[in-house]
Backbone as CSV, one residue per row, in Angstrom:
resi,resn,N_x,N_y,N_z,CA_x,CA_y,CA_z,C_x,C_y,C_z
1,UNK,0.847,-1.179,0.000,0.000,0.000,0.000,0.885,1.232,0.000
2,UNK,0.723,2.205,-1.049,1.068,3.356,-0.786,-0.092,4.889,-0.829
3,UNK,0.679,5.867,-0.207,-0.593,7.096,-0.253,0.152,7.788,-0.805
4,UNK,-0.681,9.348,-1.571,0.490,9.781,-2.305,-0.489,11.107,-1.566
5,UNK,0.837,12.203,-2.229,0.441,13.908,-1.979,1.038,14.375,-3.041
6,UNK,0.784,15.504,-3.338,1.635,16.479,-4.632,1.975,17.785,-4.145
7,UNK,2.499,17.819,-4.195,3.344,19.681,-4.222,4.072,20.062,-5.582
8,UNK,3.193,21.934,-5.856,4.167,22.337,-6.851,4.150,23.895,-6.071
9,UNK,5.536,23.906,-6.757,5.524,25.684,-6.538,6.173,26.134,-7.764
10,UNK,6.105,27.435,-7.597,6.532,28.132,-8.467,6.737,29.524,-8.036
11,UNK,7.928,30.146,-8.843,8.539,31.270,-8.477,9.727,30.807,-7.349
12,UNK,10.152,32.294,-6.827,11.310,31.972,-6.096,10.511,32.324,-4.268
13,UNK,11.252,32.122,-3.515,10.694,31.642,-2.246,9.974,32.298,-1.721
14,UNK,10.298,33.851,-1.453,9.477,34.832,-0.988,8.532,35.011,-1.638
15,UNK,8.487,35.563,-3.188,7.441,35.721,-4.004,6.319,34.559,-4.546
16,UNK,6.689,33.353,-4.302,6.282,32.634,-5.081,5.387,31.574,-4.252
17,UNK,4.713,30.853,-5.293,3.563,30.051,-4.473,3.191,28.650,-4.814
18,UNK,2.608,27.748,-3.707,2.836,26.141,-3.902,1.117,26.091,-3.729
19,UNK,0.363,25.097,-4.448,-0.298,24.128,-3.917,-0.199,22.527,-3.773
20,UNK,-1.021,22.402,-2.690,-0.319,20.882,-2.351,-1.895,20.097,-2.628
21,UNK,-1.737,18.742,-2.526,-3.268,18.037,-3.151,-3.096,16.134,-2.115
22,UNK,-3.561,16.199,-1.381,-3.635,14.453,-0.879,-4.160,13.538,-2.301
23,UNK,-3.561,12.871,-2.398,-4.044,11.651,-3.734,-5.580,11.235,-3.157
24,UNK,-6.092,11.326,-2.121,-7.464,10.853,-1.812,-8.648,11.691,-1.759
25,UNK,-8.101,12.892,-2.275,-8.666,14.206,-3.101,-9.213,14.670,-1.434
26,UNK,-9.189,14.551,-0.258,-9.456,14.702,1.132,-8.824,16.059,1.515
27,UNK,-7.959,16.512,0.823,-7.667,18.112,1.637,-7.074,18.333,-0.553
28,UNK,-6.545,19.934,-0.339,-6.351,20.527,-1.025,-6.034,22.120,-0.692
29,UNK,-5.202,22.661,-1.153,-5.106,24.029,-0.930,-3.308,24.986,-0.897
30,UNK,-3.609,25.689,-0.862,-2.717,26.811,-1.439,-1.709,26.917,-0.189
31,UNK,-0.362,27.162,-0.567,0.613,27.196,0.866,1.596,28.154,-0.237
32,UNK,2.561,29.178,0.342,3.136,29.933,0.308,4.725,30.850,1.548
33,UNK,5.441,31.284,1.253,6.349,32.111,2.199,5.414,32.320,3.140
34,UNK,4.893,33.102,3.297,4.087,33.926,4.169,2.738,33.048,5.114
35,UNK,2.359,32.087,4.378,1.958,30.654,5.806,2.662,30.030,6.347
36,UNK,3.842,29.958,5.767,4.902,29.134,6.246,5.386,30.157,7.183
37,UNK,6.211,30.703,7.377,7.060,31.348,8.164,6.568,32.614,8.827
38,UNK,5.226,32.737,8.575,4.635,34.494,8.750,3.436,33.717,8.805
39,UNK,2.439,34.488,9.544,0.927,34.279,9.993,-0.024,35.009,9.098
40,UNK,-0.097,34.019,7.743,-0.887,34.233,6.840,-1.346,33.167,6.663
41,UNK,-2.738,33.424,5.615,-3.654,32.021,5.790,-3.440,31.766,4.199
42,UNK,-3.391,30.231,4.716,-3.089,29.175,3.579,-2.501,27.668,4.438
43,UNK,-2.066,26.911,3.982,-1.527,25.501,4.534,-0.103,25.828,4.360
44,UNK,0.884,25.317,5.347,2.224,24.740,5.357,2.297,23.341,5.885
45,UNK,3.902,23.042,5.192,3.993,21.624,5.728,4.054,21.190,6.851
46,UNK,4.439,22.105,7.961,4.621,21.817,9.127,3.000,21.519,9.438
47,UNK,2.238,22.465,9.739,1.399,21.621,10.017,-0.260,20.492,9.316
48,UNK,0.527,19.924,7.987,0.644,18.864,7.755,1.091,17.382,8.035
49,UNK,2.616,18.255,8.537,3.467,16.761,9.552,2.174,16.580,10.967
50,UNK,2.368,18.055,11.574,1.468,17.863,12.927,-0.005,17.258,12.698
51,UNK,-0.357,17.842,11.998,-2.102,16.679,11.522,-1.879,15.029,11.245
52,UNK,-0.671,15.213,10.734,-0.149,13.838,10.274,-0.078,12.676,11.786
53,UNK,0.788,13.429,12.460,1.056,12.766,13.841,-0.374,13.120,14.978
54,UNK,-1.006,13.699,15.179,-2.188,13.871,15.630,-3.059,13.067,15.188
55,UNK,-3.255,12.697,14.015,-4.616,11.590,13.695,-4.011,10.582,13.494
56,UNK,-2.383,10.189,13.595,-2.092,8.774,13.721,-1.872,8.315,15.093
57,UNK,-1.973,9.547,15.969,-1.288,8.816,17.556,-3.253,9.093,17.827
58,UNK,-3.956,9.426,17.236,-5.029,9.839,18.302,-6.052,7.913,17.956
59,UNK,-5.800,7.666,16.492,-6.181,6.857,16.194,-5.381,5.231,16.953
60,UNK,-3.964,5.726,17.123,-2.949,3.679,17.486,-3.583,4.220,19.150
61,UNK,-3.736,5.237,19.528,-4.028,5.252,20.838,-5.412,4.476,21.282
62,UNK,-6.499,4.802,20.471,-7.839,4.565,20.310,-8.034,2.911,20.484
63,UNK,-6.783,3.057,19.234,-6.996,1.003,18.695,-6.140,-0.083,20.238
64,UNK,-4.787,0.417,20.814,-4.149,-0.201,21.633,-5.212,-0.585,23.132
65,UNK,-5.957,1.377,23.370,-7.333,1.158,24.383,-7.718,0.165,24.343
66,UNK,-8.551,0.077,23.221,-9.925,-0.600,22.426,-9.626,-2.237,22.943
67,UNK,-8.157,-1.980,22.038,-7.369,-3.956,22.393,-7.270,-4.754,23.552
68,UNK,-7.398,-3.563,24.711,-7.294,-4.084,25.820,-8.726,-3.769,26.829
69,UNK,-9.857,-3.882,25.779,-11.239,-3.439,26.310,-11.649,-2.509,26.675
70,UNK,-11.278,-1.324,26.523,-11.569,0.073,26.689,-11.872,0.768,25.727
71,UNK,-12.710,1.177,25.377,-13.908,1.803,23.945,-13.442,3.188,24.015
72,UNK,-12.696,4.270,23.214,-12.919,5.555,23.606,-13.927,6.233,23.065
73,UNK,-14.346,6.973,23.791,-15.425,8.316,23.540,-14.454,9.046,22.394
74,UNK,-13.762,9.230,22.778,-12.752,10.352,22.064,-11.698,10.165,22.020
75,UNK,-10.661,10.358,21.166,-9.040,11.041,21.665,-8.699,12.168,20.870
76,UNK,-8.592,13.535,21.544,-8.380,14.620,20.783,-7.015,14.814,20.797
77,UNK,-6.207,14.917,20.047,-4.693,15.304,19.764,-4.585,16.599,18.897
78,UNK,-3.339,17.571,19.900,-2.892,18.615,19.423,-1.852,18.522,18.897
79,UNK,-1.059,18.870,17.833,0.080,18.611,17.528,0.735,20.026,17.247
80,UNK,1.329,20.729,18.131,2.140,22.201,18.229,3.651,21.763,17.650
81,UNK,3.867,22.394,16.046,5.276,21.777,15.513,6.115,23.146,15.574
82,UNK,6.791,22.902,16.399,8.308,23.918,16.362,9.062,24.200,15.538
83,UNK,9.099,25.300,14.872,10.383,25.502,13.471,11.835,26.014,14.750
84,UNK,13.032,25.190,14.024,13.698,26.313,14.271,14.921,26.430,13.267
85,UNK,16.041,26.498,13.747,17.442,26.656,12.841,18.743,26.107,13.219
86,UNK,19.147,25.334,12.507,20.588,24.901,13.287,21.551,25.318,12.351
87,UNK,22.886,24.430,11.999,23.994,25.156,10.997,23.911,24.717,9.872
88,UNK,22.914,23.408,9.841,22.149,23.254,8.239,20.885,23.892,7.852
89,UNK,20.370,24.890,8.444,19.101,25.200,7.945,17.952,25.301,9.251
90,UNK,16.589,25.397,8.233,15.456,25.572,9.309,15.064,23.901,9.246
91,UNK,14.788,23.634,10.467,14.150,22.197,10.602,12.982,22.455,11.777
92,UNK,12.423,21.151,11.671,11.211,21.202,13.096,12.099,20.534,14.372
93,UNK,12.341,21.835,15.259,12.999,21.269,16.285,12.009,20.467,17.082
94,UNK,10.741,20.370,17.383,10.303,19.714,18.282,8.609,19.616,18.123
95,UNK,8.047,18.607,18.528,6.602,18.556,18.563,5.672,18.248,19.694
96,UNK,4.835,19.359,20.328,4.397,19.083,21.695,2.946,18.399,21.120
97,UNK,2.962,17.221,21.784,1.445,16.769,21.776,0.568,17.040,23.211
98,UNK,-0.664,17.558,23.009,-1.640,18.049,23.849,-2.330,17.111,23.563
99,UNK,-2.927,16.084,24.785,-3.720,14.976,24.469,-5.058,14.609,25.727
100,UNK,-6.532,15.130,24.702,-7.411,14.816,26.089,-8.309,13.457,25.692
101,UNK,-8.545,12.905,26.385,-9.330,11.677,26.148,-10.350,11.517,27.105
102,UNK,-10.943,10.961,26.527,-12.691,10.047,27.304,-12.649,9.063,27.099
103,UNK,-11.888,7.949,27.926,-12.181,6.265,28.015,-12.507,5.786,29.211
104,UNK,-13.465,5.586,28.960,-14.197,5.117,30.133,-13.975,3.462,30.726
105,UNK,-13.724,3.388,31.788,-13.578,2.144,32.864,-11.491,2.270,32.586
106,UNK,-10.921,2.613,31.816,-9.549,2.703,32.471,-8.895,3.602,33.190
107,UNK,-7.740,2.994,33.819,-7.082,3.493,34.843,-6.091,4.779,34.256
108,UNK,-5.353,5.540,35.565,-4.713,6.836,34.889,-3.856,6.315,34.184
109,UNK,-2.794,5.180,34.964,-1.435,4.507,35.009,-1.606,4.096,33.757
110,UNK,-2.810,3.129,33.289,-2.881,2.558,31.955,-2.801,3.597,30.756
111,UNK,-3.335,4.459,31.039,-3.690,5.556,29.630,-2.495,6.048,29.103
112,UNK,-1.893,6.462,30.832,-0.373,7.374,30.164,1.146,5.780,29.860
113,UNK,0.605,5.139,29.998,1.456,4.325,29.985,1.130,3.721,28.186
114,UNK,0.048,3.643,27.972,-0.574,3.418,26.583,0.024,4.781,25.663
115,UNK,-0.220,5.599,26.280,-0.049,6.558,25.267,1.363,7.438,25.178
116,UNK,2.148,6.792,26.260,3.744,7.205,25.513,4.155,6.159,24.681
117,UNK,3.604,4.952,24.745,3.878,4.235,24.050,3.313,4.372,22.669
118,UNK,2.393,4.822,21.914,2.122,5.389,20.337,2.297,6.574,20.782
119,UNK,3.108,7.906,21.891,3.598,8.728,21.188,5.150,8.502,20.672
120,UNK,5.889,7.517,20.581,7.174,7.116,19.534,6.380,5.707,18.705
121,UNK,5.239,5.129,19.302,5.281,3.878,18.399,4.025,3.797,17.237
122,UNK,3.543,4.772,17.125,2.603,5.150,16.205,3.119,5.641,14.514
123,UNK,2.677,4.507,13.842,3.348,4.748,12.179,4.458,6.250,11.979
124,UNK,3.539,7.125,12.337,4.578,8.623,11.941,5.094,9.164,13.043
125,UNK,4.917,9.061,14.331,5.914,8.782,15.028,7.045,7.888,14.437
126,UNK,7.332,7.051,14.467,8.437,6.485,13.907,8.987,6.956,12.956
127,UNK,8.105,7.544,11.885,8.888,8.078,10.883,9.595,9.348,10.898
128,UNK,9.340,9.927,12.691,9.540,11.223,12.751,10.045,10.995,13.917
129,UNK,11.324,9.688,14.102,11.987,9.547,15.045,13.179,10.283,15.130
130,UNK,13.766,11.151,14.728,14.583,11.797,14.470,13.980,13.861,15.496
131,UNK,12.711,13.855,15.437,12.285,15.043,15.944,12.042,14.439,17.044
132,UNK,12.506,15.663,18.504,12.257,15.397,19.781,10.767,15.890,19.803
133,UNK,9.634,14.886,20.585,8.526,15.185,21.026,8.212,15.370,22.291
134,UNK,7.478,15.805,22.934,6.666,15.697,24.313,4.918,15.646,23.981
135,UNK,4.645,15.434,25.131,3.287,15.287,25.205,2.410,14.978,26.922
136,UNK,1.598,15.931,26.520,0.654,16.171,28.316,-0.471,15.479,27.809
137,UNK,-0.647,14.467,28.601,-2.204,13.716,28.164,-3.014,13.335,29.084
138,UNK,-4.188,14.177,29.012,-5.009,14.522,30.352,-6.140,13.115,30.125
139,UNK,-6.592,12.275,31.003,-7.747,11.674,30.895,-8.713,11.879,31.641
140,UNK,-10.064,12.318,30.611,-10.973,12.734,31.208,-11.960,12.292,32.551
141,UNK,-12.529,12.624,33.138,-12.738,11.993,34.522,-14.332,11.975,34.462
């Protein structure tokens, strides 16, 4: 199985402009200098990666629960992606996950113990083993 995405841009960095497209025709839209690095509206990749890791840890979290008889109501995941700069360039120094959940009949110990475990062992987690993460994951009461 593979999934695909497209990106084009055109022009040079400041001036110039990308749209990006999911192969499952599910998102679409315009990204540029100025969403990226400046607080203008349009999509960047960064938080693409962060949606990316948010609906894959909110989902292995859901399924690992589930596996061990616990149904969730919910798992909402925030994914806050950090730009910064080192002596090669701008990279994502870091990704805070904000995590609230509603599973009902488990314990605290189990949840946070479940859920550091898909925050490194969840598909893009792994693939984004190289970026330092954290994550606060509140379970609802």
């Amino acid at each position: 199985m593979a999934r695909q995405a497209t990106a084009e841009w055109k022009g040079d960095l400041k001036g110039g402009s990308g749209h990006v497209k999911f192969g499952s025709g599910a998102y679409e839209g315009d990204y540029s200098f100025t969403s990226r690095f400046e607080d203008k509206a349009g999509a960047n990749p960064e938080e693409m990666v962060g949606a990316a890791y948010a609906g894959c840890f909110s989902m292995a979290l859901a399924n690992t629960l589930a596996g061990m008889g616990f149904v969730a109501n919910s798992v909402h995941t925030t994914a806050d992606v950090h730009m910064g700069k080192d002596d090669k360039g701008f990279l994502i120094s870091r990704i805070d996950l904000t995590v609230v959940a509603d599973v009902p009949g488990v314990d605290e110990a189990t949840f946070q113990e479940q859920a550091e475990k898909m925050r490194t062992g969840c598909i893009i987690a792994r693939a984004l083993a190289a970026t330092p993460s954290t994550m606060k994951a509140t379970l609802k009461k």
